[in-house]
C-alpha positions as a Markdown table, in Angstrom:
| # | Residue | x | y | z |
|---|---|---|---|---|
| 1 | Unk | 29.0 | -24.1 | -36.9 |
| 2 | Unk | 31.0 | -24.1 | -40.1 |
| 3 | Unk | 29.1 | -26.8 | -42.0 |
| 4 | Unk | 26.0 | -25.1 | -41.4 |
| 5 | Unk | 27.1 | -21.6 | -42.7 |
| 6 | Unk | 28.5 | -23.5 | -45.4 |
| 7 | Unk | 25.2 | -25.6 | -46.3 |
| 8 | Unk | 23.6 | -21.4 | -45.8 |
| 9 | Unk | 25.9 | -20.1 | -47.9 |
| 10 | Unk | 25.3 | -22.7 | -51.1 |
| 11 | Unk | 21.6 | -22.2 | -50.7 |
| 12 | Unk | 21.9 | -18.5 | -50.5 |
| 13 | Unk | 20.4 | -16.2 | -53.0 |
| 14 | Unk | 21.9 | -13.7 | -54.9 |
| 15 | Unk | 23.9 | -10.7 | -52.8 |
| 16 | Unk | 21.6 | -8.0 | -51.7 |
| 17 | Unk | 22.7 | -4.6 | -53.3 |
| 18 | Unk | 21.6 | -3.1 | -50.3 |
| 19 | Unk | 23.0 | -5.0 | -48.0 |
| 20 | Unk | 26.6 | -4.6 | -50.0 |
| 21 | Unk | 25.9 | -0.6 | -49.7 |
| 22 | Unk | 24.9 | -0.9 | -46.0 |
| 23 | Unk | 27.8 | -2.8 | -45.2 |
| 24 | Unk | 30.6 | -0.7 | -47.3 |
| 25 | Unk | 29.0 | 2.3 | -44.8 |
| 26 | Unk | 30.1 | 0.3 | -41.8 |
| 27 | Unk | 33.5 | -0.8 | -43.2 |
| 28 | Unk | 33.7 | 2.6 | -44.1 |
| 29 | Unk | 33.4 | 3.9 | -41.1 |
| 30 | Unk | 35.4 | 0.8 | -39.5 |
| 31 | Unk | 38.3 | 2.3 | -41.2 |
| 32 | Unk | 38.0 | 5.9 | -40.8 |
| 33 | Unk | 37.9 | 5.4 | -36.9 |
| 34 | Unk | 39.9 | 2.0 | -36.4 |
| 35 | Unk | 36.9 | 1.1 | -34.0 |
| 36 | Unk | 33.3 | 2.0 | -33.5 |
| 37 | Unk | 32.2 | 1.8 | -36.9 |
| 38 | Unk | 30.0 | -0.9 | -36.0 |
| 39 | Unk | 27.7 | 1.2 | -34.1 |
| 40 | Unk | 26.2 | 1.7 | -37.3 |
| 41 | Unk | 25.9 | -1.9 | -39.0 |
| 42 | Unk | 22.6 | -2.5 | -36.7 |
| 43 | Unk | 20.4 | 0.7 | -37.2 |
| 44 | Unk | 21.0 | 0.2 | -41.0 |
| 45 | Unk | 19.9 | -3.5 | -41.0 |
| 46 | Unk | 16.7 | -2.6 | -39.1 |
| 47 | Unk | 15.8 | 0.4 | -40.9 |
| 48 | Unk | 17.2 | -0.1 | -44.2 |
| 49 | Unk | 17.1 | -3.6 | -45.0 |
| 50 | Unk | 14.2 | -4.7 | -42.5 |
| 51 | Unk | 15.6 | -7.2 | -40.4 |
| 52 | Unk | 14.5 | -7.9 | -37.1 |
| 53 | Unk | 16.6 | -6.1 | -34.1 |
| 54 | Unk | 17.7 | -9.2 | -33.0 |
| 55 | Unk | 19.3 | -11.0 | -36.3 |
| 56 | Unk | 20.6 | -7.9 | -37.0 |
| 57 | Unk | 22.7 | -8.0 | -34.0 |
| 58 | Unk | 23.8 | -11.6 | -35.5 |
| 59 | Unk | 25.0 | -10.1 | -39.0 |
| 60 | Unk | 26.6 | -7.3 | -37.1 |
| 61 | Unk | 28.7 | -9.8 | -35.2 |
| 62 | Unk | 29.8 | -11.9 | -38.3 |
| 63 | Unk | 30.4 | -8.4 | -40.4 |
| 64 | Unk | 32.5 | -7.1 | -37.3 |
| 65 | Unk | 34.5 | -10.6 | -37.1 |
| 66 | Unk | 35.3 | -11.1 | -40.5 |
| 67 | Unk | 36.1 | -7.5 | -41.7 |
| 68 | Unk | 38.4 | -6.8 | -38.3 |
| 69 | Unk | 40.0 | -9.9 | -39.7 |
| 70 | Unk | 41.0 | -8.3 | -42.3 |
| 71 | Unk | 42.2 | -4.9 | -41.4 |
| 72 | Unk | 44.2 | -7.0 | -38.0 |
| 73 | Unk | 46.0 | -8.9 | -41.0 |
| 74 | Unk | 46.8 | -5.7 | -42.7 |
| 75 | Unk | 47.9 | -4.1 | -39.2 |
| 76 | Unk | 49.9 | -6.9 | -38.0 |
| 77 | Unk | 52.0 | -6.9 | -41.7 |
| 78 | Unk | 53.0 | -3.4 | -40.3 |
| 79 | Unk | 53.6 | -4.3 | -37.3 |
| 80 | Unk | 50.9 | -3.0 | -35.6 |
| 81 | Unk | 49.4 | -5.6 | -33.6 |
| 82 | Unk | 50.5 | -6.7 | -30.2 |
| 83 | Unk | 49.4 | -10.2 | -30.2 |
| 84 | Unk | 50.0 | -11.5 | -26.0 |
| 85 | Unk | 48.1 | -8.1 | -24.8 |
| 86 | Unk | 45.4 | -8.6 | -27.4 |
| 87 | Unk | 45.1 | -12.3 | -27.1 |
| 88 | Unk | 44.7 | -11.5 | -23.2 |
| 89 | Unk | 42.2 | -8.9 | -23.9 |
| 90 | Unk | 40.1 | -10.8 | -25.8 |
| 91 | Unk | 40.0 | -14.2 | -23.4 |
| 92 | Unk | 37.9 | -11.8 | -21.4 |
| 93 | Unk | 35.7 | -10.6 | -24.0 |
| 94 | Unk | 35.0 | -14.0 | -25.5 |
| 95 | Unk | 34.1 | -15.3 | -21.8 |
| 96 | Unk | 31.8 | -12.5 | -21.7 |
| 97 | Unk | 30.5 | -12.6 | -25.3 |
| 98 | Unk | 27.7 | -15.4 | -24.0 |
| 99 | Unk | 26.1 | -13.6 | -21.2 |
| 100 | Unk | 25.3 | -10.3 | -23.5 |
| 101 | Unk | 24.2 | -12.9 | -26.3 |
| 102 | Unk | 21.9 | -14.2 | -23.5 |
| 103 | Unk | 20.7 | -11.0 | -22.1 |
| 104 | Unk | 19.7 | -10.1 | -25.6 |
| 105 | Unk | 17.1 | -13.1 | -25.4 |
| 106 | Unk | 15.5 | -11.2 | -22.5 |
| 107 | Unk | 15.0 | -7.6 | -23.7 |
| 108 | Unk | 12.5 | -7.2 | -26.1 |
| 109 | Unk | 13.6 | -5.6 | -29.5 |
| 110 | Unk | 12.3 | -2.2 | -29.1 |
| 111 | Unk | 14.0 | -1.9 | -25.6 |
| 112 | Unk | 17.1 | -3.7 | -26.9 |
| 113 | Unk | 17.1 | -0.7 | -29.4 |
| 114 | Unk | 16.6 | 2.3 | -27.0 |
| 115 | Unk | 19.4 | 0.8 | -25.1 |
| 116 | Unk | 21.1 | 0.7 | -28.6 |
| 117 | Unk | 20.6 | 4.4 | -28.7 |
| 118 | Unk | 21.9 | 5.2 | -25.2 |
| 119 | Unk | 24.6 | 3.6 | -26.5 |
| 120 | Unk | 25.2 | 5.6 | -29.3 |
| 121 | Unk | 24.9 | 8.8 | -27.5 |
| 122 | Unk | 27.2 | 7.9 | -25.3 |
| 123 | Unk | 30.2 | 6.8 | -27.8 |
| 124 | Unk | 29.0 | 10.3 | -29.5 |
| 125 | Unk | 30.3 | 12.3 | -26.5 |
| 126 | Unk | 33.1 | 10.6 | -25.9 |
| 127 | Unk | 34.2 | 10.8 | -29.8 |
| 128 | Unk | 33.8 | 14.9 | -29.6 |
| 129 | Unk | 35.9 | 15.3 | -26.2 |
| 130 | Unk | 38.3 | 13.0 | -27.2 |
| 131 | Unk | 38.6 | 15.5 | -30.3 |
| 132 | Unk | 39.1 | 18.0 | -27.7 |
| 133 | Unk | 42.6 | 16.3 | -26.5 |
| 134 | Unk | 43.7 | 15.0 | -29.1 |
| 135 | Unk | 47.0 | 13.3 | -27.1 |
| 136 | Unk | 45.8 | 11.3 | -25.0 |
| 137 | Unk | 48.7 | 10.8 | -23.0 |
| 138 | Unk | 49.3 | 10.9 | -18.9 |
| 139 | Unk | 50.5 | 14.3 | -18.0 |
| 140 | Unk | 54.0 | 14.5 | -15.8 |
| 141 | Unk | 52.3 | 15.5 | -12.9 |
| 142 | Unk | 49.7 | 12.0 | -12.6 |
| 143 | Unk | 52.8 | 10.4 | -12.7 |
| 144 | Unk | 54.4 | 12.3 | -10.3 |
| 145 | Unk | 51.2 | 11.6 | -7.7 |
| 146 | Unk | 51.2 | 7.9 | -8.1 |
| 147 | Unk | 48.6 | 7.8 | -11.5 |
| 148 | Unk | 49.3 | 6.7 | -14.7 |
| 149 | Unk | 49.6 | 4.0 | -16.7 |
| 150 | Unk | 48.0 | 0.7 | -15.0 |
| 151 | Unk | 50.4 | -1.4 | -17.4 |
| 152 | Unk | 54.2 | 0.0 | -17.8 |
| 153 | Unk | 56.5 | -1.5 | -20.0 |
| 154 | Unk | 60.1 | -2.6 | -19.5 |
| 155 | Unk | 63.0 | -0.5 | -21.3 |
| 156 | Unk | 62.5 | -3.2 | -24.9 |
| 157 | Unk | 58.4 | -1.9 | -24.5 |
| 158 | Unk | 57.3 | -5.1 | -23.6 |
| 159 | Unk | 54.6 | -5.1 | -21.4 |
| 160 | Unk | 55.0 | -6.2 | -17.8 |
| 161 | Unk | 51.9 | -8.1 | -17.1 |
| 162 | Unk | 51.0 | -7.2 | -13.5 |
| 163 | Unk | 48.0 | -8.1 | -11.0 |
| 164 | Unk | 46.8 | -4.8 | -11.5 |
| 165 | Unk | 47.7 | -4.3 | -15.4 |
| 166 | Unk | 45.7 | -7.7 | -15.8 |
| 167 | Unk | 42.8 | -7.0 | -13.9 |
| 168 | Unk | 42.5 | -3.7 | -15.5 |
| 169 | Unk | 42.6 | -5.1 | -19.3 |
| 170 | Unk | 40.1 | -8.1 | -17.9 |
| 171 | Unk | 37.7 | -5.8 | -16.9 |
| 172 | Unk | 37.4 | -3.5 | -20.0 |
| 173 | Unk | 37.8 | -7.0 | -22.2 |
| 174 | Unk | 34.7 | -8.2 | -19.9 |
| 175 | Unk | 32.9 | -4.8 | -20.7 |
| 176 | Unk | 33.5 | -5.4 | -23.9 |
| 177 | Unk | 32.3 | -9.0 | -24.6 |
| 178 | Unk | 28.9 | -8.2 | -22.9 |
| 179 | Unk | 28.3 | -5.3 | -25.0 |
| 180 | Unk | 29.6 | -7.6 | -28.2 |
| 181 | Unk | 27.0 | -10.3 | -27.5 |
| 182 | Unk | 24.2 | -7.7 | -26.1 |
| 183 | Unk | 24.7 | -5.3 | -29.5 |
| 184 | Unk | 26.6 | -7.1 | -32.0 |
| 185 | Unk | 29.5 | -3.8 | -31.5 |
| 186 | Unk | 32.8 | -4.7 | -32.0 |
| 187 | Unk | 33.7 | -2.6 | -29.2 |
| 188 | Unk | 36.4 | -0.9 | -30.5 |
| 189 | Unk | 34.9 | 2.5 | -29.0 |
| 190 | Unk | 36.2 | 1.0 | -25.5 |
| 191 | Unk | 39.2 | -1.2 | -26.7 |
| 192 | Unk | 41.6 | 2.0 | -28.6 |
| 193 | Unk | 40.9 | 4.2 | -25.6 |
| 194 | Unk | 41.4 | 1.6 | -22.7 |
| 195 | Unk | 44.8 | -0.1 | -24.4 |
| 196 | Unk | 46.3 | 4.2 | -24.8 |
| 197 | Unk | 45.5 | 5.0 | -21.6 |
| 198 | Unk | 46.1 | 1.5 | -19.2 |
| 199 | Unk | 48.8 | -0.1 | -22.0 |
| 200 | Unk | 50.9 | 2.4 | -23.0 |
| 201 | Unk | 50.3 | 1.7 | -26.3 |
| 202 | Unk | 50.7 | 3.9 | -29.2 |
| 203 | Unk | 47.4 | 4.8 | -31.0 |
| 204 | Unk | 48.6 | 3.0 | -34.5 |
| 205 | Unk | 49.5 | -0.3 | -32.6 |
| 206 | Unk | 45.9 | 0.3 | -30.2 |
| 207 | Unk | 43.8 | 0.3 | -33.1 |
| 208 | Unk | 45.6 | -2.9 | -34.7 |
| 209 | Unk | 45.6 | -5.0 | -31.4 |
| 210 | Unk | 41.7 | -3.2 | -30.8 |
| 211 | Unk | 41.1 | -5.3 | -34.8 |
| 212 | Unk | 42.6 | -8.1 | -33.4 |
| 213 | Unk | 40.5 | -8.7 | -30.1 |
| 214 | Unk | 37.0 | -7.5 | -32.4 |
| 215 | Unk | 37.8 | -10.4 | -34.2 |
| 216 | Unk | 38.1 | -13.1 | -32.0 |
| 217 | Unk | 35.3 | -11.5 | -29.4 |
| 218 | Unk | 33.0 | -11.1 | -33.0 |
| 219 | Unk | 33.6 | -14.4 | -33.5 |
| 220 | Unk | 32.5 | -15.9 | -30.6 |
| 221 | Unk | 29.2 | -13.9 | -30.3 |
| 222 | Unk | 28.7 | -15.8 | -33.8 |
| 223 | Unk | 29.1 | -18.6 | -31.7 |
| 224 | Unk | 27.2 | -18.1 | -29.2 |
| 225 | Unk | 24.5 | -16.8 | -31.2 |
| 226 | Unk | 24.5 | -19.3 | -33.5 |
| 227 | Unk | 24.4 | -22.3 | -30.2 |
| 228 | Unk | 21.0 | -20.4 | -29.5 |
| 229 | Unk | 19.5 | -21.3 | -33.0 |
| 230 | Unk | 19.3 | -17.7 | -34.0 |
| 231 | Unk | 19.1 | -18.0 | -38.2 |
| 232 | Unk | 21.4 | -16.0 | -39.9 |
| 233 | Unk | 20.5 | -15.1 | -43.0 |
| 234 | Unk | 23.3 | -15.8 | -45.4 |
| 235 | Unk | 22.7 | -13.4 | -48.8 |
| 236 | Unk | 22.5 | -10.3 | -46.3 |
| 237 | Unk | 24.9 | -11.6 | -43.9 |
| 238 | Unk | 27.5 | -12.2 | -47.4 |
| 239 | Unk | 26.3 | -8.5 | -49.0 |
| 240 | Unk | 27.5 | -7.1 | -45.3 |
| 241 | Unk | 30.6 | -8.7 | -45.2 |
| 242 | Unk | 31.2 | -8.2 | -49.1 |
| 243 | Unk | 30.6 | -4.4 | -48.9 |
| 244 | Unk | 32.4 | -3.7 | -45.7 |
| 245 | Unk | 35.8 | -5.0 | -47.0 |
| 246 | Unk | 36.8 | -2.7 | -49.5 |
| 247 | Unk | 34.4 | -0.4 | -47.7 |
| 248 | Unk | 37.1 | -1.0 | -45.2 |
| 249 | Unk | 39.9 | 0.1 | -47.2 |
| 250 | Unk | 38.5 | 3.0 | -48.3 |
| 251 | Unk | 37.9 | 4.4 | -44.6 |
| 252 | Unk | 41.6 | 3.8 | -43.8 |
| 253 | Unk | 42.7 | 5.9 | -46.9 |
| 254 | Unk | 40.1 | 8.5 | -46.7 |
| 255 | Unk | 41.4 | 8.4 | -42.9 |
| 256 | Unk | 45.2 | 8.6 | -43.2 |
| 257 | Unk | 44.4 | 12.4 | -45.0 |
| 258 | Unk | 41.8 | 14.0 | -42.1 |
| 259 | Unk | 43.3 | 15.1 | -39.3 |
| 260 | Unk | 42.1 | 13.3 | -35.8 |
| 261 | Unk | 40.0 | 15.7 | -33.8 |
| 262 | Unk | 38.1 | 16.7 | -37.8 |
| 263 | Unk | 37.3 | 12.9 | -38.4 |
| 264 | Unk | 36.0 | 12.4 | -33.9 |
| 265 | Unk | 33.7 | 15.4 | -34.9 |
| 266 | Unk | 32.1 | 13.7 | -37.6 |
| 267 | Unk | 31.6 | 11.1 | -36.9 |
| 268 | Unk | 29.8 | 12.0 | -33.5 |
| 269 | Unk | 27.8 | 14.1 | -35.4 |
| 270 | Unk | 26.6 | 11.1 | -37.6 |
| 271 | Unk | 26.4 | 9.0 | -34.6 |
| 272 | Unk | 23.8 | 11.8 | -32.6 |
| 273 | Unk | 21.7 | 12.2 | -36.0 |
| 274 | Unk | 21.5 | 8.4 | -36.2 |
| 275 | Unk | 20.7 | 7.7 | -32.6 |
| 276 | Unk | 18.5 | 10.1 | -33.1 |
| 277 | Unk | 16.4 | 8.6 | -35.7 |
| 278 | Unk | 16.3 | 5.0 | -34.0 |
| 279 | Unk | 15.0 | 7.0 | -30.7 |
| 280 | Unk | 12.7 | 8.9 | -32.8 |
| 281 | Unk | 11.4 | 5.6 | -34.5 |
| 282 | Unk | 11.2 | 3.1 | -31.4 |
| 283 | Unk | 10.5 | 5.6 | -28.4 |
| 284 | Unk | 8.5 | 8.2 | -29.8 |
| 285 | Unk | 7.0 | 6.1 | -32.8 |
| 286 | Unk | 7.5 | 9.0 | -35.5 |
């Protein structure tokens, strides 16, 4: 795979500027939320830059790959990233990662975008009650009755890794990889959430092990996409990646100064008025 996004890349043309100002939105976003900022990185590659549905789901996965990348490194520096409970996460989402990659082959591109647009709606309302509780932690009394965590941790905070712990994580990391290969989302919307509640894990260390599985799951729908002969077209797929790094870093310092439940509430407002368009444009046909 390497050789021939190498032999792409030399006979690439010149980066898109559109493409560099689409993707700094999605990195953008990437960093404001720490996951879900993807959702966006298709609608703008159909409707702004014309690509197919399809091949945009392909740049999405290399832009959601490569810019994760980046912000895991960052995370992990800080001590941030739990590697073993990442690296276990995303087994399951990179076994996964084929089948939504070859489900996408099957659903034509205007259904693949309604379903896109469920999708959205769906991440849209669970961004705007999660701003509603904005701890997201077990209360005393689920405890008490025999709820909680699925995963506790030993009195260090390492993880103790049983049956139930791993099929829980297994199953969201499966979720995940389907969706990745299906809609080219880097499925930190489901990742952040599952690792709070079922891990235990801190919301600074969820979103750094959430960039770390993106990447490797984003990866191998790159993979997999690429083992199916889907073209990937370099200058757009480059002008993604190019503008979503620093687009990247801008989200996570714009994010450190908006308070939580603020930044859920916009950006499920942007995520309704988007979906709203790409219904409005495939469905309806305005």
């Amino acid at each position: 795979m390497l050789p021939l996004f190498a032999e792409a890349v030399a006979a690439t043309a010149p980066l898109s500027p559109e493409a560099v100002a689409a993707g700094g939105l999605v990195g953008l976003s990437l960093g404001l939320t720490g996951g879900g900022g993807a959702i966006f990185a298709v609608p703008l590659l159909v409707y702004w830059l014309g690509v197919d549905p399809k091949t945009a789901v392909s740049i999405s996965l290399v832009t959601v790959a490569v810019t994760a990348l980046v912000g895991a490194v960052e995370r992990w520096w800080y001590g941030q990233v739990e590697i073993p409970t990442g690296l276990l996460f995303a087994a399951a989402g990179m076994a996964a990662t084929p089948l939504g990659s070859w489900l996408g082959t099957l659903v034509p591109a205007t259904l693949l975008l309604a379903a896109f647009s469920l999708l959205m709606l769906v991440i849209a309302a669970r961004m705007w009650l999660k701003a509603r509780d904005t701890s997201e932690r077990i209360s005393p009394a689920a405890v008490d009755a025999g709820g909680g965590p699925a995963c506790r941790r030993d009195p260090e905070g390492k993880l103790r890794m049983t049956s139930r712990c791993a099929s829980v994580l297994t199953s969201v990391g499966l979720a995940v990889g389907v969706l990745s290969g299906l809609f080219g989302v880097g499925g930190g919307f489901l990742i952040v959430p599952a690792l709070v509640t079922f891990a235990s894990m801190g919301v600074p260390r969820a979103v750094g092990t959430s960039l770390l599985v993106m990447t490797l799951v984003g990866a191998a729908g790159v993979a997999s996409h690429v083992a199916a002969g889907r073209a990937i077209p370099a200058d757009i797929a480059l002008g993604f990646v190019a503008g979503s790094i620093p687009g990247l870093f801008a989200g996570s310092f714009i994010g450190r100064r908006l308070t939580g439940p603020l930044l859920s509430r916009i950006f499920a407002v942007a995520i309704v008025c988007v979906a709203t368009f790409v219904i409005a444009k495939t469905v309806i046909g305005l």
